[in-house]
TIRO-2110 file (N, C-alpha, C; in Angstrom, 1 decimal):
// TIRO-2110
-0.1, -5.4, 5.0, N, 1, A
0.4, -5.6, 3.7, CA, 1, A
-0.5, -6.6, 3.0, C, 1, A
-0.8, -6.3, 2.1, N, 2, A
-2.0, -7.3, 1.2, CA, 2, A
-0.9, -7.6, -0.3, C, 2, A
0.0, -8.7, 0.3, N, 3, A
0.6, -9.5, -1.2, CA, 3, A
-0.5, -10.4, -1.8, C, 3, A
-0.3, -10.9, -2.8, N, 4, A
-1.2, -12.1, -3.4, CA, 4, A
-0.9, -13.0, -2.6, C, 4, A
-1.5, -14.3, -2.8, N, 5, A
-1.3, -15.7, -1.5, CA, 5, A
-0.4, -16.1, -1.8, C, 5, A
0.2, -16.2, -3.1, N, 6, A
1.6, -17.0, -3.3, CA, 6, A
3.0, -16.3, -3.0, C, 6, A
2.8, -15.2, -2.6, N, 7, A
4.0, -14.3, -2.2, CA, 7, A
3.8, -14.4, -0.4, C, 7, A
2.9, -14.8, -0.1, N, 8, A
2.5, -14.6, 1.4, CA, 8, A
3.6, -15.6, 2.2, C, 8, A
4.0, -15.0, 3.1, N, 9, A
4.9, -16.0, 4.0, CA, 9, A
6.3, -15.8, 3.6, C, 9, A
6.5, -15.6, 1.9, N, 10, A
7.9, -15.5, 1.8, CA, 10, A
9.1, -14.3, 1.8, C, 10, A
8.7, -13.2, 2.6, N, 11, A
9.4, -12.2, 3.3, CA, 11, A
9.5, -11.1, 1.9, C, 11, A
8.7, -11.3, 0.9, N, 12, A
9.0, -10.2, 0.0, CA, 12, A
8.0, -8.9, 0.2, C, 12, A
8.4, -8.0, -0.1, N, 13, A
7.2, -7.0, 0.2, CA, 13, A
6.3, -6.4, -0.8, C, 13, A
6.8, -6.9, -2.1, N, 14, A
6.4, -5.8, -3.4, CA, 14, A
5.0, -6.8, -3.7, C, 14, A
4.0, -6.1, -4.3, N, 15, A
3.0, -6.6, -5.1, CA, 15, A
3.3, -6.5, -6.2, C, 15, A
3.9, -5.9, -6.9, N, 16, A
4.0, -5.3, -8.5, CA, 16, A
5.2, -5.4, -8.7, C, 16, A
6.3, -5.4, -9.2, N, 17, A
7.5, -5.1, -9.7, CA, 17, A
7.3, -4.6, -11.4, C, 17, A
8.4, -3.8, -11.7, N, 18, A
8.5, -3.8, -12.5, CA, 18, A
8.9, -2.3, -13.2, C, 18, A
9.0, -2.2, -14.6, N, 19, A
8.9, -0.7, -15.1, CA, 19, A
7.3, -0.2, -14.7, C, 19, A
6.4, -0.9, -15.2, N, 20, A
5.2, 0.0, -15.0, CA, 20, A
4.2, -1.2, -13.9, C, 20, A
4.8, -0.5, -12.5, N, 21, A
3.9, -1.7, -11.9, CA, 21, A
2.4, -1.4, -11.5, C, 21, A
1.7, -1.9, -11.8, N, 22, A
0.4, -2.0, -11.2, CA, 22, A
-0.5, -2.8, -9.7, C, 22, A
-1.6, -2.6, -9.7, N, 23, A
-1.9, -2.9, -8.3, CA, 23, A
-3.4, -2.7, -8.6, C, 23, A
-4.4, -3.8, -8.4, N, 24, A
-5.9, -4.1, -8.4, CA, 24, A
-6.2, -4.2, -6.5, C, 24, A
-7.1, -3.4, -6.1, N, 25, A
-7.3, -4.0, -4.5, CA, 25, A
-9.0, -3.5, -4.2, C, 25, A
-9.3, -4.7, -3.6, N, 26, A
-10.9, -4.1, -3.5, CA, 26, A
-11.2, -5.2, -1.8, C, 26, A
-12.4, -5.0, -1.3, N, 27, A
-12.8, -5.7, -0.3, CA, 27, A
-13.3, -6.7, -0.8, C, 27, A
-12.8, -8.0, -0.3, N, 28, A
-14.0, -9.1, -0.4, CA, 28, A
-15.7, -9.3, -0.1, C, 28, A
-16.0, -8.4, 1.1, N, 29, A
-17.4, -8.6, 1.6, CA, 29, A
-17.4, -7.6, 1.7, C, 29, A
-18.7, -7.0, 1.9, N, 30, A
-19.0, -5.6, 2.4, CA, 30, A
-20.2, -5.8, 3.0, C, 30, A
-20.4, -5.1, 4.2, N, 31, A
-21.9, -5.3, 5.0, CA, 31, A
-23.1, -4.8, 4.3, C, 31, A
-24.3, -5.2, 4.3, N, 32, A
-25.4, -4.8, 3.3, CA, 32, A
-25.6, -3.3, 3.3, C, 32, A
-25.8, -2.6, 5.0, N, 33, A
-26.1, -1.7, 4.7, CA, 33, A
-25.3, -0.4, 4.8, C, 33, A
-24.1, -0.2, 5.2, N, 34, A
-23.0, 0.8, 5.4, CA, 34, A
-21.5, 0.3, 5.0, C, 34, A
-20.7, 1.2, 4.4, N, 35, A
-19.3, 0.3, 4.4, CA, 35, A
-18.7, 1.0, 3.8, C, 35, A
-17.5, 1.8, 4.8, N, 36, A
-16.6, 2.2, 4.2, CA, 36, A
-15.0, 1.4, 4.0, C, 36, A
-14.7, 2.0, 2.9, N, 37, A
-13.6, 1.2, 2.5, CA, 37, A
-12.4, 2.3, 2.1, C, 37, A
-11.3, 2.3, 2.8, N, 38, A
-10.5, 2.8, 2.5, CA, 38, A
-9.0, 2.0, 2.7, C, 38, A
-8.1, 2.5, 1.4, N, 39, A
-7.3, 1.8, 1.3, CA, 39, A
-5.6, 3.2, 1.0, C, 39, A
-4.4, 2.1, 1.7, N, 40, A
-2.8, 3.1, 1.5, CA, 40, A
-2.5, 2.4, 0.3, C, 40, A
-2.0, 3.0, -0.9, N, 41, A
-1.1, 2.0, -1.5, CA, 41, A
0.4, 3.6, -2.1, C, 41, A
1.4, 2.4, -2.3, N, 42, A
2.2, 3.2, -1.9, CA, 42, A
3.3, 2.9, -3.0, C, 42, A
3.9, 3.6, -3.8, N, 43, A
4.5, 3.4, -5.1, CA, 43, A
6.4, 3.5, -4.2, C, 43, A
7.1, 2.4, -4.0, N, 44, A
8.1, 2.3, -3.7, CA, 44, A
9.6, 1.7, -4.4, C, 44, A
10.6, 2.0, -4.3, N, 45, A
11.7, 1.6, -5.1, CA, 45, A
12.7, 0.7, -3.9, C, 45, A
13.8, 0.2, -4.4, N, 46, A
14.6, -0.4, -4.2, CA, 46, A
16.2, 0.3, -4.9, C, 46, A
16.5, 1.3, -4.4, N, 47, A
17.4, 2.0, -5.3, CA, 47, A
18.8, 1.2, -6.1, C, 47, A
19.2, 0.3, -5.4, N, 48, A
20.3, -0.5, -5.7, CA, 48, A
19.6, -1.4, -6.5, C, 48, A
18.2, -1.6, -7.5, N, 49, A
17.9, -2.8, -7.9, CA, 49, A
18.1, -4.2, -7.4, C, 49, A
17.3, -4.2, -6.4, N, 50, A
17.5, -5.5, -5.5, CA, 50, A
18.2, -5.7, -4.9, C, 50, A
19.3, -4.9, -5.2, N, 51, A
21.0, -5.6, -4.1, CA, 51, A
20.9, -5.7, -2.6, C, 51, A
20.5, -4.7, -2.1, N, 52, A
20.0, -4.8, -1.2, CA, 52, A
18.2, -5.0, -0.3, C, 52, A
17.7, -5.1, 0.8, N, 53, A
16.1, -5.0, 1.6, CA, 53, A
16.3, -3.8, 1.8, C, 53, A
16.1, -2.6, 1.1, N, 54, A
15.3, -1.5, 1.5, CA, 54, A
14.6, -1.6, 0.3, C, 54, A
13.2, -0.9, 1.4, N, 55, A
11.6, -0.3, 0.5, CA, 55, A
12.0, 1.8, 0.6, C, 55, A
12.1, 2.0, -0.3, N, 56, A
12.1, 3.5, -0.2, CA, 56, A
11.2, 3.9, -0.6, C, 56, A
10.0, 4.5, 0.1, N, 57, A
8.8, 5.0, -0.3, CA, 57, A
8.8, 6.1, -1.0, C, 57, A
8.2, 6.4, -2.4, N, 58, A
8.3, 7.7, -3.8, CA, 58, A
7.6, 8.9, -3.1, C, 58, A
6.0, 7.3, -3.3, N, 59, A
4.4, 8.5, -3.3, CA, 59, A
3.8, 7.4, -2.7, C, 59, A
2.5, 8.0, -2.0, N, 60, A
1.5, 6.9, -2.1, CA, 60, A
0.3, 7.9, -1.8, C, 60, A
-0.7, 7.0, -2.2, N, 61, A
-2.3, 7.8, -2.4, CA, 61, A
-3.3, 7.0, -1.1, C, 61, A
-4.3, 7.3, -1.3, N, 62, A
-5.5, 6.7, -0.5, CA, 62, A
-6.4, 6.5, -1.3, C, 62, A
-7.5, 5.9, -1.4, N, 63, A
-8.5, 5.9, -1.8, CA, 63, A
-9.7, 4.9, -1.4, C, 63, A
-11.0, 5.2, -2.0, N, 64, A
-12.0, 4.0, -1.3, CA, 64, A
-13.5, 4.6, -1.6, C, 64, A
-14.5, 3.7, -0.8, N, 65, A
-15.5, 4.0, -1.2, CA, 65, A
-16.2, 3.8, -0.2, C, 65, A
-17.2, 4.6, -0.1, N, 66, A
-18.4, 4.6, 0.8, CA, 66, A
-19.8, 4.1, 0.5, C, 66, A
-20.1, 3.1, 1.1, N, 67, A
-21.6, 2.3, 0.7, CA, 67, A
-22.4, 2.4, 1.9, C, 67, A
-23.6, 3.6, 1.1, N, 68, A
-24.7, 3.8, 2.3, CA, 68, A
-26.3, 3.3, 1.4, C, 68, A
-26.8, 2.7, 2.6, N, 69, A
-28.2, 1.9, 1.8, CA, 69, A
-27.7, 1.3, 0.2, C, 69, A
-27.0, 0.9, 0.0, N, 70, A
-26.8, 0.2, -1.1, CA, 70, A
-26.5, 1.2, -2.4, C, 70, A
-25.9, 2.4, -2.2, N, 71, A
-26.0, 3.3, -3.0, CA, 71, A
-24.2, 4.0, -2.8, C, 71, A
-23.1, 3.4, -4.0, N, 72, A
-21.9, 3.8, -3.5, CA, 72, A
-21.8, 4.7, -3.8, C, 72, A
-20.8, 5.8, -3.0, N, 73, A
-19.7, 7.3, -3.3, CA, 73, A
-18.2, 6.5, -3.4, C, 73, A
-17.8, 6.7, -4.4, N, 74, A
-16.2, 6.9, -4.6, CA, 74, A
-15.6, 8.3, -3.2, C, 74, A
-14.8, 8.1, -2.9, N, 75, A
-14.1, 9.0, -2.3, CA, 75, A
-12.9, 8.9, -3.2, C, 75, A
-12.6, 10.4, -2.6, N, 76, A
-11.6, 11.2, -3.7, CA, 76, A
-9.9, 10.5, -3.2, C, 76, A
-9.4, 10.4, -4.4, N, 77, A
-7.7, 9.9, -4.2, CA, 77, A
-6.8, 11.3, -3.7, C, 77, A
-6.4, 10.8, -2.5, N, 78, A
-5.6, 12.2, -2.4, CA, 78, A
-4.4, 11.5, -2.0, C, 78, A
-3.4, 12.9, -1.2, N, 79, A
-1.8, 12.1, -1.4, CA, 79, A
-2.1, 11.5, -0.1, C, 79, A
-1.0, 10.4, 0.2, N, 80, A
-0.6, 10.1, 1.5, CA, 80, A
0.2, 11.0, 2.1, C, 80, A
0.1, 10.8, 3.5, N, 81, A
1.0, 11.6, 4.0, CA, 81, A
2.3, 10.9, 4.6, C, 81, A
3.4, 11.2, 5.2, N, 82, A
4.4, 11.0, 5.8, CA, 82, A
3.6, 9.6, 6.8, C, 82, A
3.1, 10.2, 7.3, N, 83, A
2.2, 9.3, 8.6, CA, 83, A
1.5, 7.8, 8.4, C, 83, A
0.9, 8.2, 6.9, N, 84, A
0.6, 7.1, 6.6, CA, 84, A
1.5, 6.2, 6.2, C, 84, A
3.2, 6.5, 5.5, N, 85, A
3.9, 5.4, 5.3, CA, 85, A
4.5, 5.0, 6.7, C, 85, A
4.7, 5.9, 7.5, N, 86, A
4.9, 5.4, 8.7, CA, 86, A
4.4, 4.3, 9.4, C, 86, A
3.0, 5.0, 9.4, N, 87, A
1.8, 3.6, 10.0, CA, 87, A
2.0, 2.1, 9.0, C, 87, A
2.2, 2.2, 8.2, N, 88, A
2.5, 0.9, 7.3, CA, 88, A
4.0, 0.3, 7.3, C, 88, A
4.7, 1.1, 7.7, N, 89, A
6.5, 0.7, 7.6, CA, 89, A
6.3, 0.1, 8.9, C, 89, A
5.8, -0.1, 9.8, N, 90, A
6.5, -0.7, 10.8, CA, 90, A
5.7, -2.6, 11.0, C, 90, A
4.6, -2.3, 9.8, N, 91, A
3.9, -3.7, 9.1, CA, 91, A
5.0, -4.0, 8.3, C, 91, A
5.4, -3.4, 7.2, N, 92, A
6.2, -4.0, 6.5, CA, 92, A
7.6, -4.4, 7.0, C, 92, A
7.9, -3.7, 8.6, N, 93, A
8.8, -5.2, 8.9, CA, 93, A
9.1, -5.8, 9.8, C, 93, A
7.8, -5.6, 9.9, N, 94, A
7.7, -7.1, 10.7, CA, 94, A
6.7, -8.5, 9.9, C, 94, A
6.3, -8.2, 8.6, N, 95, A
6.0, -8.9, 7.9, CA, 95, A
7.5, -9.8, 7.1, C, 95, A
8.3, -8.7, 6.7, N, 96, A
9.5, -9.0, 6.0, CA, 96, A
10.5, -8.2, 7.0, C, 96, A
10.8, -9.1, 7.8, N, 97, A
11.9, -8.3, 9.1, CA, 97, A
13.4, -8.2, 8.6, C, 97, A
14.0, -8.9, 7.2, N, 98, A
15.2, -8.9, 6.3, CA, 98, A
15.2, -7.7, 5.8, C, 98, A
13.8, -7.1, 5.6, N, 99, A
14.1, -5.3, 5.1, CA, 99, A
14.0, -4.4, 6.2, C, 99, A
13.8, -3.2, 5.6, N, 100, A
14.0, -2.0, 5.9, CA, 100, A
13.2, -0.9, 5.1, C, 100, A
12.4, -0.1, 5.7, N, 101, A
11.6, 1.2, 5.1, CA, 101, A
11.8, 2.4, 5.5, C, 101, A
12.3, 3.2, 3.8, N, 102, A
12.7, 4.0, 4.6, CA, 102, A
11.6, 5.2, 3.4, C, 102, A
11.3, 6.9, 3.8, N, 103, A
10.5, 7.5, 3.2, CA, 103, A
11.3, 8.1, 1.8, C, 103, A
11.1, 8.6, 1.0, N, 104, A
12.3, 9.6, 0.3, CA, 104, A
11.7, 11.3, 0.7, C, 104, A
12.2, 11.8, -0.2, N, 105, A
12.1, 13.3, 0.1, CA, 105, A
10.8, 13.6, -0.8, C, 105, A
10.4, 12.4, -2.1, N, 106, A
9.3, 13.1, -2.7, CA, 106, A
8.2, 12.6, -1.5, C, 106, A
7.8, 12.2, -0.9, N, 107, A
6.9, 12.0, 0.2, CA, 107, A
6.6, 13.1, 0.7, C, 107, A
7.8, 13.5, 1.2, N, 108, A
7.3, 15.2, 2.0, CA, 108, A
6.9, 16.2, 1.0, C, 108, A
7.2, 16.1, 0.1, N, 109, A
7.0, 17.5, -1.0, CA, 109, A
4.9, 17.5, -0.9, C, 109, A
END
């Protein structure tokens, strides 16, 4: 889970909230001569508006880039799969162990 540093530590899980939330994520370093970078981000609700700690995952995508000899490829955004929120739900709680993740049904579609 990659929160900003002032959310870090305090058991929240969202980066963005909101009606239209957004999300900036890139690598800090990258080695001079190869480096791929790929990244999960995952568009998630809270159906009860906060009342309760569940993360119910919508959609999420992948994306990233490939840096060979100093010369980048974008790689292509495609969907995530079931597996991938999987592999991240069980970060998200043990990061924030007060919630719970669960997938919805647009995930599988």
């Amino acid at each position: 889970m990659d929160n900003p540093p002032q959310r870090r530590g305090l058991g929240i899980p969202y980066y963005s909230l909101g009606p239209r939330p957004t999300i900036f994520d890139a690598p800090l370093d990258t080695p001079d001569r190869i480096c791929q970078w790929q990244a999960l981000t995952f568009l998630t609700q809270t159906p009860d508006g906060l009342m309760s700690r569940r993360a119910v995952c919508l959609l999420g995508v992948t994306r990233g880039y490939l840096i060979n000899d100093g010369a980048p490829t974008v790689l292509p955004v495609a969907r995530a799969s079931h597996d991938d929120w999987l592999s991240v739900a069980g970060l998200l709680e043990r990061e924030c162990p007060t919630w719970k993740s669960e997938a919805d049904r647009l995930l599988h579609e």
